[in-house]
N, C-alpha and C positions, 0 to 999 in steps of 0.2 A: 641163181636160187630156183629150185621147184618146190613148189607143195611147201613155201615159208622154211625149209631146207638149205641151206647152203651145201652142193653139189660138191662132193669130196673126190679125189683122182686114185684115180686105180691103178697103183704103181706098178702093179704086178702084170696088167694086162700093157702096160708104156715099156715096159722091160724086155718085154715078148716080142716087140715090135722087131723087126729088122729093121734096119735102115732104110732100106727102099720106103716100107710103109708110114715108116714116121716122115720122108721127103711128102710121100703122094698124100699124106694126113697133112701136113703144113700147106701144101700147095692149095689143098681143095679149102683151105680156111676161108670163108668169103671177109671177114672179119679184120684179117690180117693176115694179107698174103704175102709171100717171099719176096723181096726187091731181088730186081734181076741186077746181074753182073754190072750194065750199064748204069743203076741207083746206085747202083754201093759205090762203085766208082765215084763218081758224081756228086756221093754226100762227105759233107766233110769232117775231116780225120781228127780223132780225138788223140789227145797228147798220151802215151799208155803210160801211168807214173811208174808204173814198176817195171817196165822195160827202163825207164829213164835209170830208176834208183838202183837197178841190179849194173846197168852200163856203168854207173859210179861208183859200183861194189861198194853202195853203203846198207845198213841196214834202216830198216822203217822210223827206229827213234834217230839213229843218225840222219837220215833224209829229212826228218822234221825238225829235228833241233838246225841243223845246217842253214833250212830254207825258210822258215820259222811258220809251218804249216803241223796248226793242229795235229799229232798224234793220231787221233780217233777220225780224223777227217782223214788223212792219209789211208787210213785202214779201210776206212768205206770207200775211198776210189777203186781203192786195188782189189776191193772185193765186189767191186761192181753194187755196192750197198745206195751211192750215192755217185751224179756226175759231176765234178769242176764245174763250178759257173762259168761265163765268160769272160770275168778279168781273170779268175784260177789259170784257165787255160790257156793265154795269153804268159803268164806268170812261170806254166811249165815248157812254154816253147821257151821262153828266154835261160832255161836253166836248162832244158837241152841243149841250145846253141851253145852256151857259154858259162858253165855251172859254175868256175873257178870267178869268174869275174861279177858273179853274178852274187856267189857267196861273198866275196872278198867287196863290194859294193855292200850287204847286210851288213855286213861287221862293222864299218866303218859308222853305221849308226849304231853304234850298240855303246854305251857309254862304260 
Protein backbone atom coordinates (compact mmCIF):
# COMPACT_ATOMS: atom_id res chain seq x y z
CA UNK A 1 0.00 0.00 0.00
CA UNK A 2 1.26 3.85 -0.58
CA UNK A 3 -0.34 6.88 0.34
CA UNK A 4 -3.42 4.39 2.27
CA UNK A 5 -3.62 3.14 -1.50
CA UNK A 6 -3.58 -0.37 -2.34
CA UNK A 7 -0.84 -0.40 -5.22
CA UNK A 8 -2.85 -2.00 -8.43
CA UNK A 9 -0.42 -4.00 -11.43
CA UNK A 10 -0.08 -2.67 -14.60
CA UNK A 11 -0.83 -5.39 -16.80
CA UNK A 12 -0.12 -3.83 -19.70
CA UNK A 13 3.33 -2.73 -18.83
CA UNK A 14 3.79 -7.13 -17.45
CA UNK A 15 2.64 -7.89 -20.93
CA UNK A 16 5.41 -5.86 -22.50
CA UNK A 17 7.79 -7.66 -20.68
CA UNK A 18 9.91 -10.13 -22.64
CA UNK A 19 11.00 -12.94 -21.00
CA UNK A 20 14.36 -12.16 -20.30
CA UNK A 21 12.98 -9.02 -18.24
CA UNK A 22 10.42 -10.65 -16.42
CA UNK A 23 13.58 -13.67 -15.46
CA UNK A 24 16.08 -10.52 -14.59
CA UNK A 25 12.62 -8.69 -12.57
CA UNK A 26 12.09 -12.15 -10.58
CA UNK A 27 15.71 -12.63 -9.91
CA UNK A 28 16.47 -8.99 -8.67
CA UNK A 29 13.19 -9.58 -6.09
CA UNK A 30 15.12 -9.21 -2.80
CA UNK A 31 11.72 -10.32 -1.28
CA UNK A 32 11.38 -13.65 -3.04
CA UNK A 33 14.02 -14.84 -5.00
CA UNK A 34 14.06 -17.71 -7.63
CA UNK A 35 15.19 -21.28 -5.95
CA UNK A 36 17.87 -22.52 -8.04
CA UNK A 37 17.75 -25.92 -9.87
CA UNK A 38 19.39 -27.51 -6.62
CA UNK A 39 16.07 -26.07 -4.12
CA UNK A 40 13.67 -27.27 -6.51
CA UNK A 41 15.16 -30.49 -6.61
CA UNK A 42 15.62 -30.89 -3.15
CA UNK A 43 11.96 -29.67 -2.17
CA UNK A 44 9.51 -31.94 -2.02
CA UNK A 45 7.12 -33.18 -4.76
CA UNK A 46 3.65 -32.44 -4.58
CA UNK A 47 1.06 -35.21 -5.64
CA UNK A 48 -0.35 -33.28 -9.27
CA UNK A 49 -4.18 -34.56 -8.78
CA UNK A 50 -5.02 -33.88 -12.37
CA UNK A 51 -2.11 -35.47 -13.73
CA UNK A 52 -3.27 -38.40 -11.38
CA UNK A 53 -7.08 -38.08 -12.57
CA UNK A 54 -6.37 -37.48 -16.40
CA UNK A 55 -3.88 -40.82 -16.07
CA UNK A 56 -7.24 -42.58 -14.85
CA UNK A 57 -9.22 -40.82 -17.79
CA UNK A 58 -11.70 -39.89 -15.23
CA UNK A 59 -13.36 -36.67 -15.03
CA UNK A 60 -13.33 -34.21 -11.86
CA UNK A 61 -16.97 -35.52 -10.43
CA UNK A 62 -15.80 -39.07 -11.27
CA UNK A 63 -12.33 -38.60 -9.56
CA UNK A 64 -14.47 -37.36 -6.56
CA UNK A 65 -17.12 -39.41 -6.32
CA UNK A 66 -14.63 -42.63 -6.90
CA UNK A 67 -12.14 -41.33 -4.05
CA UNK A 68 -14.69 -39.56 -1.93
CA UNK A 69 -12.99 -36.18 -2.11
CA UNK A 70 -14.95 -33.08 -1.98
CA UNK A 71 -15.98 -31.79 -5.59
CA UNK A 72 -15.05 -28.21 -4.86
CA UNK A 73 -11.88 -29.36 -3.03
CA UNK A 74 -10.76 -31.20 -6.06
CA UNK A 75 -11.29 -28.18 -8.08
CA UNK A 76 -9.14 -25.84 -5.93
CA UNK A 77 -6.25 -28.41 -6.05
CA UNK A 78 -6.20 -28.44 -9.70
CA UNK A 79 -6.65 -25.00 -9.89
CA UNK A 80 -3.81 -24.26 -7.59
CA UNK A 81 -6.78 -22.34 -5.36
CA UNK A 82 -5.84 -24.44 -2.41
CA UNK A 83 -2.85 -27.23 -1.50
CA UNK A 84 -3.69 -30.94 -0.10
CA UNK A 85 -2.83 -31.12 3.55
CA UNK A 86 -0.52 -33.64 4.64
CA UNK A 87 -2.87 -36.69 5.13
CA UNK A 88 -4.53 -35.31 1.39
CA UNK A 89 -1.21 -35.90 0.00
CA UNK A 90 -0.31 -39.12 1.56
CA UNK A 91 -4.05 -40.08 0.39
CA UNK A 92 -3.20 -39.08 -3.50
CA UNK A 93 0.15 -41.09 -3.50
CA UNK A 94 -1.75 -44.23 -2.37
CA UNK A 95 -4.37 -43.76 -5.36
CA UNK A 96 -1.53 -43.06 -7.62
CA UNK A 97 0.19 -46.19 -6.77
CA UNK A 98 -2.81 -48.22 -6.56
CA UNK A 99 -6.22 -46.37 -7.71
CA UNK A 100 -7.98 -49.84 -8.32
CA UNK A 101 -7.39 -51.22 -5.07
CA UNK A 102 -7.56 -48.38 -3.44
CA UNK A 103 -11.09 -47.51 -4.89
CA UNK A 104 -12.12 -51.21 -4.53
CA UNK A 105 -10.91 -50.79 -0.46
CA UNK A 106 -13.74 -47.32 -0.43
CA UNK A 107 -16.29 -49.29 -1.61
CA UNK A 108 -16.06 -51.98 0.67
CA UNK A 109 -17.08 -49.34 3.27
CA UNK A 110 -19.74 -48.12 1.64
CA UNK A 111 -22.96 -49.80 3.08
Amino acid sequence: MQNGKEQQADWSRVDAMSDEDAFANARGDPDNPPKSREQVRASARMPQVKVIRRALQLTQEEFSARYGIPLGTLRDWEQARSEPDQPARAYLKVIAVDPERTAAALAKGVA
